[in-house]
MIDOKOL-286898 format. One record per residue (C-alpha): residue number from 1; residue in one letter; x, y, z. Coordinates in nm, 2 decimals. Each point is the difference from the previous one (the first is absolute). Layout:
BEGIN
[pt NUM,'a',[X,Y,Z]]
...
This chain:
BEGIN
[pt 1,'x',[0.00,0.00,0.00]]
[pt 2,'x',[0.31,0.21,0.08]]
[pt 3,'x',[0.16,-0.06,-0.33]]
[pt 4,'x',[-0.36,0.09,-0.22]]
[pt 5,'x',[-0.01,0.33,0.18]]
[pt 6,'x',[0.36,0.11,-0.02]]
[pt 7,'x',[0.00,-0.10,-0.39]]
[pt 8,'x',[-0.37,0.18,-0.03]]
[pt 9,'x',[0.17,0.30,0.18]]
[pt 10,'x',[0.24,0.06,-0.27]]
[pt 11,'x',[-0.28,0.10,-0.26]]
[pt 12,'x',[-0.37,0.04,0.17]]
[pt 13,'x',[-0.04,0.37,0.07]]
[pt 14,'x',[-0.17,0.01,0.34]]
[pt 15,'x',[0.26,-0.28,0.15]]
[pt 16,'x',[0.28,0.23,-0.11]]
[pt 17,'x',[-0.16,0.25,0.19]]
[pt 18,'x',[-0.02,-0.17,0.31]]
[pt 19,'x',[0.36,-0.11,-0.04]]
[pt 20,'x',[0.13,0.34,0.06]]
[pt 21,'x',[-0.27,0.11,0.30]]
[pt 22,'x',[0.31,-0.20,0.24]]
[pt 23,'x',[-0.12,-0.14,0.32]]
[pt 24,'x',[-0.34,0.05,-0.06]]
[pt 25,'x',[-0.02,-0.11,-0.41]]
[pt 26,'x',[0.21,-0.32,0.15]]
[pt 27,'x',[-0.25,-0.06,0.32]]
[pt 28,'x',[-0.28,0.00,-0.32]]
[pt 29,'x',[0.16,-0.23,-0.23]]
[pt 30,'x',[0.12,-0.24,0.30]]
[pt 31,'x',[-0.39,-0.03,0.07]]
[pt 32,'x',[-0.09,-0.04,-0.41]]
[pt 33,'x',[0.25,-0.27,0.04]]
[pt 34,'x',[-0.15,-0.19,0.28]]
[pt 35,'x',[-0.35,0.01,-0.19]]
[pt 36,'x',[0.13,-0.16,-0.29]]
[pt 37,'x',[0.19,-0.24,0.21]]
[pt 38,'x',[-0.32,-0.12,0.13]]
[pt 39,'x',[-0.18,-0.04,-0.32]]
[pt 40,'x',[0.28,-0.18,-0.14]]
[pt 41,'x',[0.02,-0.21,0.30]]
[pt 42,'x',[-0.36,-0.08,-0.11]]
[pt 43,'x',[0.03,-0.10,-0.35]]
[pt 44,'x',[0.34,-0.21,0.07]]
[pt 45,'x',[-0.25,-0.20,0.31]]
[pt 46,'x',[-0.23,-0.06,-0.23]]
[pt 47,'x',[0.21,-0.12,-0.28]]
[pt 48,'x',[0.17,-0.22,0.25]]
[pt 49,'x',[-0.37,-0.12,0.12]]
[pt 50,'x',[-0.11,-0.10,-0.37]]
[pt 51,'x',[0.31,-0.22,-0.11]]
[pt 52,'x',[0.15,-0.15,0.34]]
[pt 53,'x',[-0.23,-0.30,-0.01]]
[pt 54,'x',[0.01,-0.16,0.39]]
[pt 55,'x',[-0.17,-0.35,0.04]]
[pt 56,'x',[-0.27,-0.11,0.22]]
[pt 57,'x',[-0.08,0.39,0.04]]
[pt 58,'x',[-0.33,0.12,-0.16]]
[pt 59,'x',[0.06,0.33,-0.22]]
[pt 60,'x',[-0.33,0.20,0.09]]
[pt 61,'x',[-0.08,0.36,0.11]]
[pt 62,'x',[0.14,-0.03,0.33]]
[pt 63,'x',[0.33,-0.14,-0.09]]
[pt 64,'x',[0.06,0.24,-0.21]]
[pt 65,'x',[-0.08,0.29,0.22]]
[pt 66,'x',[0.17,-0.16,0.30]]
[pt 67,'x',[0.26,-0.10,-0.23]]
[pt 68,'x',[0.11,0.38,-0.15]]
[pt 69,'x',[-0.07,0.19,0.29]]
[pt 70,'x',[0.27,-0.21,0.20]]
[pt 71,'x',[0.24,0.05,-0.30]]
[pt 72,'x',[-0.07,0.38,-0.05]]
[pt 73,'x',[0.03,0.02,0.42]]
[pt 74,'x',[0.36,-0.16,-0.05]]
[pt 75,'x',[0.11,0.24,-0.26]]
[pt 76,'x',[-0.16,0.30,0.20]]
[pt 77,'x',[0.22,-0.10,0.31]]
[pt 78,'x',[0.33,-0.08,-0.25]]
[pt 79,'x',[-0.07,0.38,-0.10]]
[pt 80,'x',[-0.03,0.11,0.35]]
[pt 81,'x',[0.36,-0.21,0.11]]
[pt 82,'x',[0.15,0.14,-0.35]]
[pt 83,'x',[-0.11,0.36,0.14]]
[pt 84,'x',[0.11,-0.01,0.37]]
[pt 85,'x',[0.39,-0.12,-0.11]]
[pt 86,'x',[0.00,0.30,-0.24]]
[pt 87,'x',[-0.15,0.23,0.31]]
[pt 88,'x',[0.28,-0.17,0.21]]
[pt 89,'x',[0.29,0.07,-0.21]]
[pt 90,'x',[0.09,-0.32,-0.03]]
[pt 91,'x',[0.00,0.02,-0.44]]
[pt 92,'x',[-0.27,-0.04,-0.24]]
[pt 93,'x',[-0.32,-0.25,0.14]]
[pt 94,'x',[-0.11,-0.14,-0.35]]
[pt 95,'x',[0.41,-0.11,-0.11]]
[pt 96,'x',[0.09,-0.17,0.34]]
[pt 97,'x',[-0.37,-0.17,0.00]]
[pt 98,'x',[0.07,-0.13,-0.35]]
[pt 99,'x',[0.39,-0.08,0.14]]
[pt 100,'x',[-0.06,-0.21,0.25]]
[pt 101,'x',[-0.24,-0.20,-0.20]]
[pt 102,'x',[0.28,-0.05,-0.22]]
[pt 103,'x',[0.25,-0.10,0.22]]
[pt 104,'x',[-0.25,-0.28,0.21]]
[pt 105,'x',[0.03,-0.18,-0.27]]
[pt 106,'x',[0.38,-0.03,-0.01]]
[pt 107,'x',[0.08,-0.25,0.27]]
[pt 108,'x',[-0.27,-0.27,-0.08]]
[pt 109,'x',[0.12,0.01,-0.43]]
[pt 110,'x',[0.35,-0.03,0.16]]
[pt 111,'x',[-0.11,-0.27,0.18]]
[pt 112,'x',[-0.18,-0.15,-0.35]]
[pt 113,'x',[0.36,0.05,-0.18]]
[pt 114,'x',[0.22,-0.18,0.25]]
[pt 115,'x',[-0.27,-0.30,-0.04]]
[pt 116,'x',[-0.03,0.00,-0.35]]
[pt 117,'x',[0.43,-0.06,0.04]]
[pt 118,'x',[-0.02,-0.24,0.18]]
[pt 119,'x',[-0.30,-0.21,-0.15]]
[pt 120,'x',[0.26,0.06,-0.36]]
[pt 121,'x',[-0.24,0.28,-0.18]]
[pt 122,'x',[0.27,0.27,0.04]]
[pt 123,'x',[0.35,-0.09,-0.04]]
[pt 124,'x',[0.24,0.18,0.20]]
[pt 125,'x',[0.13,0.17,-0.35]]
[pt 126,'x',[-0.32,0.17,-0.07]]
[pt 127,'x',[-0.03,0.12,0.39]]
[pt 128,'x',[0.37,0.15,0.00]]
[pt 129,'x',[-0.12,0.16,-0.36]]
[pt 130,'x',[-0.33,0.16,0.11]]
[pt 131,'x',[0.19,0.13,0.30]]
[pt 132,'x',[0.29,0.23,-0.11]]
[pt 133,'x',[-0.29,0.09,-0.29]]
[pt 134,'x',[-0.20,0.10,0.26]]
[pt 135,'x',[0.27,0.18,0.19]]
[pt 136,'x',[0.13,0.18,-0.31]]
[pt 137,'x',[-0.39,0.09,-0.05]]
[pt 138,'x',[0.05,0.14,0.37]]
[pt 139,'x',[0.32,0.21,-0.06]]
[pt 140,'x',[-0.17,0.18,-0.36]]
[pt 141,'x',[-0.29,0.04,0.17]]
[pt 142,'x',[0.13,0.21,0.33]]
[pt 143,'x',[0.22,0.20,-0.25]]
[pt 144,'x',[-0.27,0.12,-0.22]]
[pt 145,'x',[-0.23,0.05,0.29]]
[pt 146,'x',[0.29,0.23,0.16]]
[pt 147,'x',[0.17,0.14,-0.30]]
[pt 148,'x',[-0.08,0.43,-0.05]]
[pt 149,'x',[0.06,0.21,-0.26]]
[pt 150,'x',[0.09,0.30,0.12]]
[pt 151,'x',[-0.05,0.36,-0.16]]
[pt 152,'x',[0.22,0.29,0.14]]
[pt 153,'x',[-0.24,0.28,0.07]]
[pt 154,'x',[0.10,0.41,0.08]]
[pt 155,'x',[-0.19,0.19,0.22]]
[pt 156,'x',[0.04,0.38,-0.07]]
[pt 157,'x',[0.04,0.25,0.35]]
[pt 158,'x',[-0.36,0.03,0.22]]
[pt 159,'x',[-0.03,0.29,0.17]]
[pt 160,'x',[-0.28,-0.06,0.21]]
[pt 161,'x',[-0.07,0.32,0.26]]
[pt 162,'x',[0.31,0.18,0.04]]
[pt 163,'x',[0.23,-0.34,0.01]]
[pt 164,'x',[0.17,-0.10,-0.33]]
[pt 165,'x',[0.06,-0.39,-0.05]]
[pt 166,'x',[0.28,-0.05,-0.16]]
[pt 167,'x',[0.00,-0.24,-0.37]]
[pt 168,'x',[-0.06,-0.39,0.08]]
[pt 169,'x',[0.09,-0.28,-0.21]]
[pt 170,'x',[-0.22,-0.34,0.03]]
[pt 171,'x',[-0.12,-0.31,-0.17]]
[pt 172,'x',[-0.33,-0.08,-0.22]]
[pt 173,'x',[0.02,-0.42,0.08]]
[pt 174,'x',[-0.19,-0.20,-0.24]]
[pt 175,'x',[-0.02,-0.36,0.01]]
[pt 176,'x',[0.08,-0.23,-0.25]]
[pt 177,'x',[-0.31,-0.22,0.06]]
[pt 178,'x',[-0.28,0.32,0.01]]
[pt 179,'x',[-0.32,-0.26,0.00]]
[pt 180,'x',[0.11,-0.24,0.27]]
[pt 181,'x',[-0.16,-0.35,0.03]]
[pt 182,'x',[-0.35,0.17,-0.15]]
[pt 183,'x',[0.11,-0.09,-0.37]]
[pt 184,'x',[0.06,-0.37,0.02]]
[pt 185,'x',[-0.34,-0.05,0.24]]
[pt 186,'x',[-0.18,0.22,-0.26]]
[pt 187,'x',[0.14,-0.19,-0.29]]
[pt 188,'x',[-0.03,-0.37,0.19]]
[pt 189,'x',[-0.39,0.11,0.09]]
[pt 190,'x',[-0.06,0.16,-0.38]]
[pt 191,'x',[0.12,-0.36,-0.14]]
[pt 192,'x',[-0.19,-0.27,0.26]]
[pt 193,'x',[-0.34,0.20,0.05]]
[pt 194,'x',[-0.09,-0.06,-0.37]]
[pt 195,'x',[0.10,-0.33,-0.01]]
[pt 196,'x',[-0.19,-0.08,0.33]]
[pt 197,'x',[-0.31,0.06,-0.13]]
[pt 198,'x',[0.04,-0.12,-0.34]]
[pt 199,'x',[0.11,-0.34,0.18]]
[pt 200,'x',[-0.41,0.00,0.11]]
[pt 201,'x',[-0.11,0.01,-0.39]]
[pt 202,'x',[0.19,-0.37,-0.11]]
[pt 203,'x',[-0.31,-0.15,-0.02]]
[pt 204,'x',[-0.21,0.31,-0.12]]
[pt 205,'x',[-0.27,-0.06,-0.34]]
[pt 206,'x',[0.14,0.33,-0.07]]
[pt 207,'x',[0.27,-0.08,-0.31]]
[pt 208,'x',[0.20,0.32,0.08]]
[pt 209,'x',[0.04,0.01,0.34]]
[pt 210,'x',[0.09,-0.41,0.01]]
[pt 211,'x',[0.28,0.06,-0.27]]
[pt 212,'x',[0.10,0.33,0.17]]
[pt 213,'x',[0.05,-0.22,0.38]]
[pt 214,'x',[0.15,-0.34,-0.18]]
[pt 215,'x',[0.26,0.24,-0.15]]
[pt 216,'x',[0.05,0.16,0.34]]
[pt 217,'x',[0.07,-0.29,0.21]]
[pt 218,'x',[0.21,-0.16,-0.26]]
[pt 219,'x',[0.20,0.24,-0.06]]
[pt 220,'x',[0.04,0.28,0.24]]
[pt 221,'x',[0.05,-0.14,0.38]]
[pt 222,'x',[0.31,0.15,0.20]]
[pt 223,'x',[0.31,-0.16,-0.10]]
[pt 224,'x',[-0.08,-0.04,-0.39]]
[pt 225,'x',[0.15,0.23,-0.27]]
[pt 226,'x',[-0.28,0.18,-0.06]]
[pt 227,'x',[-0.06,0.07,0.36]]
[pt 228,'x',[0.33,0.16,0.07]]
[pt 229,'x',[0.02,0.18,-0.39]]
[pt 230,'x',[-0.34,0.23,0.12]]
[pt 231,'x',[0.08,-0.03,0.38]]
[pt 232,'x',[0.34,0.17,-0.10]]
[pt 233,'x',[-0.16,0.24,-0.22]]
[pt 234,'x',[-0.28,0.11,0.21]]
[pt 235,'x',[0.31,0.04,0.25]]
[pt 236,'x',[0.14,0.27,-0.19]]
[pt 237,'x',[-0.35,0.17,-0.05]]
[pt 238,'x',[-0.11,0.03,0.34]]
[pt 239,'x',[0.35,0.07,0.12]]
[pt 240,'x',[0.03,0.29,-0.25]]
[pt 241,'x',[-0.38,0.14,0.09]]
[pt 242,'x',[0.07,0.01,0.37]]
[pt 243,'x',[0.30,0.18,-0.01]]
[pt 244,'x',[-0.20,0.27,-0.22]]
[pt 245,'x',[-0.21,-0.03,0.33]]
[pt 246,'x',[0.24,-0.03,0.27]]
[pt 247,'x',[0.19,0.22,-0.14]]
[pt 248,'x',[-0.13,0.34,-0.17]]
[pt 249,'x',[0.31,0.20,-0.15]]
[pt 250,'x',[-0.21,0.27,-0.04]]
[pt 251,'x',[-0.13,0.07,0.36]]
[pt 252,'x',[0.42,-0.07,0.11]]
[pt 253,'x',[0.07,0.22,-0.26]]
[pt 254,'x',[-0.24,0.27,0.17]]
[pt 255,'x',[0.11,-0.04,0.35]]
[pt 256,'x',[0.34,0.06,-0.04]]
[pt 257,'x',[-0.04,0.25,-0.22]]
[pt 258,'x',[-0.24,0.20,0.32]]
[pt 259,'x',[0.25,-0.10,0.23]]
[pt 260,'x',[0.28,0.16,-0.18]]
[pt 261,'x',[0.20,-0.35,-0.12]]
[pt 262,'x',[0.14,-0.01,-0.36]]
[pt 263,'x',[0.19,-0.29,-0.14]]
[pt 264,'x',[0.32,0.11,-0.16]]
[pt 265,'x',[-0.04,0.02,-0.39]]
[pt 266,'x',[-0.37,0.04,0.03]]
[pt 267,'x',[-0.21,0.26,-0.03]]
[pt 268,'x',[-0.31,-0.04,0.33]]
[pt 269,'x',[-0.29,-0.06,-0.21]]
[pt 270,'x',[-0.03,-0.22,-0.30]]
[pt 271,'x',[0.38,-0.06,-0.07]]
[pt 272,'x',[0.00,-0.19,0.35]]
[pt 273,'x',[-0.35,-0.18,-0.05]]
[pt 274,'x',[0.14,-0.14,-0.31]]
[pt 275,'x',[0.36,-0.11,0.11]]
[pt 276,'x',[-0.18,-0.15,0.31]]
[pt 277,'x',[-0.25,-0.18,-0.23]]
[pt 278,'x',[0.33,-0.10,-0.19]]
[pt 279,'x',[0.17,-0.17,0.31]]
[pt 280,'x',[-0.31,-0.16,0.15]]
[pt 281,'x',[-0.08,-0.18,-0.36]]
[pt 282,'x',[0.35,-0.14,0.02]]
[pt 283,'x',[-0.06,-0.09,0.35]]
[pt 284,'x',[-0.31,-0.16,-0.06]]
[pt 285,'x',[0.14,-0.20,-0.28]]
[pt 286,'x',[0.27,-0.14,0.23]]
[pt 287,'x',[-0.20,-0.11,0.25]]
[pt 288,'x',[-0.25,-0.15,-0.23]]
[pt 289,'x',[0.26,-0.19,-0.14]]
[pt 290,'x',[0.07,-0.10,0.40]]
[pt 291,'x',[-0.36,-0.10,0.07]]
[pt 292,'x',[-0.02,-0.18,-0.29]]
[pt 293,'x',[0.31,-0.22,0.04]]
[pt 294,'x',[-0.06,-0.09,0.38]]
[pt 295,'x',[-0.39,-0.10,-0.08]]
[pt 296,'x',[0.08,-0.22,-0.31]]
[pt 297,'x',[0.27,-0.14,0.16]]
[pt 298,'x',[-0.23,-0.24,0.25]]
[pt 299,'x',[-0.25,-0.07,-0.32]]
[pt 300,'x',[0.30,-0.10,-0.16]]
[pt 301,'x',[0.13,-0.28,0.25]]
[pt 302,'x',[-0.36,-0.09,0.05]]
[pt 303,'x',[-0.02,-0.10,-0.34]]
[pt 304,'x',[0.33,-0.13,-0.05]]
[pt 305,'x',[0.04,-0.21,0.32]]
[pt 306,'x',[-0.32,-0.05,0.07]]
[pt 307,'x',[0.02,0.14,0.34]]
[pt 308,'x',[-0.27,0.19,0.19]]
[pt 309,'x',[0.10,0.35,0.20]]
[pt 310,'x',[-0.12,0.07,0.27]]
[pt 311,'x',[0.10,0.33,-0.01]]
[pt 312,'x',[-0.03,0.17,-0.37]]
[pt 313,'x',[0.24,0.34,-0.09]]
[pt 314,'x',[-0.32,0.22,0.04]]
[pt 315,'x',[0.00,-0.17,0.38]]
[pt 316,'x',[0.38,0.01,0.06]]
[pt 317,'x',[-0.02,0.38,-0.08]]
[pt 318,'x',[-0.24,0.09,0.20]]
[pt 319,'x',[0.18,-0.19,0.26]]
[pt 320,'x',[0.32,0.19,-0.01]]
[pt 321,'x',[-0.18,0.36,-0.04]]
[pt 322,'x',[-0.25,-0.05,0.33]]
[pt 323,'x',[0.41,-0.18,0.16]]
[pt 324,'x',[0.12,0.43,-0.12]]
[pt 325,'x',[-0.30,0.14,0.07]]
[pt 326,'x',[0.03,-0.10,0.36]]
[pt 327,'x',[0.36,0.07,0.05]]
């Protein structure tokens, strides 16, 4: 719900308003948030409701109501925990939720891998292997998450009352991955929703939507060719759309050109707004390339070794950005 509003805040009119009303605009769109959380919570109940079938348990009118409001209660107090770490300074609710869901299924799957050695599935070559791959992974990941590039700004002298402040030098930082871990969910999400409910119409009369969901589940699951070809491509789409929406060059551009910062070379104004545009493209481009590289990397090994992961690149990453986050 976060995400939605923060990419609708970038181009609806009366959201960009309440973005720049500060404490006030935020307390509003916190609120908007919460509401569309709930409604979600709804619809994703439901949905769960309609296709988890449970034996021996009769699907009528009170099963379903009993059965959603329980779900939508649990999400409702999730939002509640999320929002009392971030009250508490601890870091951000919603990442450490999604963290250490991640990480409680490490120990049992390492458990799974040390018995799938010793019953002969894994040989000792393919666990040494998928190790230093996965603590090579580990090493390119925590450099791209810390890596900066920094842009000397100038501040010209501030005379503010009858004190003078002298001429300050200081960085612009921008990271080389702008979007985060919002690109590969987006892109993962973008790829299975489809194919979810496609998967529904196998045995449809409908001739279009039957050849449509055969072609779908024989051809694009995660690990196949096709799967990683559009997962790497809508990759670099989303990545380059939120850095347009992270990031706007223009409003940087306008702020230090009020605050009396100038980048040497460039004029304050639209010489700076393109060169910054310039740099954060290349950026982006880089750590597309980045994102890219770690997700396929686990489709890959599926594929080729037949292996399951645990834990994919999009859950790794988030995993060593919440680790930062907190330190």
């Amino acid at each position: 719900a976060s995400i939605i509003f923060q990419l609708l805040s970038s181009f609806y009119k009366p959201l960009i308003i309440l973005k720049k009303e500060d404490v006030i605009g935020y307390e509003k769109t916190e609120l908007y948030i919460r509401y569309l959380s709930f409604f979600l919570s709804i619809l994703q109940a439901i949905g769960i409701c309609l296709f988890v079938s449970i034996p021996l348990i009769k699907h009528d009118f009170f099963y379903y109501i009993l059965s959603v409001t329980s779900l939508v209660t649990g999400a409702m107090i999730v939002l509640w925990l999320c929002e009392n770490i971030n009250n508490y300074g601890i870091g951000n609710g919603v990442s450490i939720i999604i963290f250490s869901g991640i990480l409680s299924t490490f120990f049992p799957t390492i458990i799974n891998v040390f018995e799938k050695i010793r019953i002969g599935e894994i040989s000792y070559f393919t666990f040494f292997s998928l190790f230093f791959i996965f603590f090579f992974l580990l090493i390119v990941i925590l450099f791209f998450e810390q890596s900066y590039y920094k842009i000397s700004v100038n501040f010209l002298n501030k005379q503010v009352g009858s004190k003078i402040y002298a001429a300050q030098r200081s960085f612009l930082p921008l990271k080389i991955n702008v979007s985060g871990v919002i690109s590969p969910m987006f892109a993962t999400s973008f790829l299975l929703f489809p194919a979810m409910l496609l998967q529904l119409f196998v045995f449809s009369d409908n001739f279009m939507l039957k050849f449509f969901s055969k072609i779908l589940t024989t051809y694009v699951y995660p690990g196949s060719f096709f799967f990683v070809f559009f997962n790497v491509f809508l990759i670099f789409f989303f990545c380059f759309l939120y850095a347009k929406i992270i990031f706007n060059v223009k409003d940087v551009s306008d702020n230090l050109k009020k605050n009396g910062g100038f980048i040497i070379g460039y004029r304050p104004g639209s010489q700076t707004t393109f060169f910054l545009s310039f740099i954060i493209e290349r950026l982006t481009v880089i750590g597309s390339l980045y994102i890219a590289f770690v997700v396929t990397v686990f489709d890959c090994l599926s594929f080729f070794l037949n292996v399951s992961f645990f834990l994919g690149g999009t859950g790794l990453m988030i995993v060593i950005v919440v680790r930062l986050d907190l330190l």
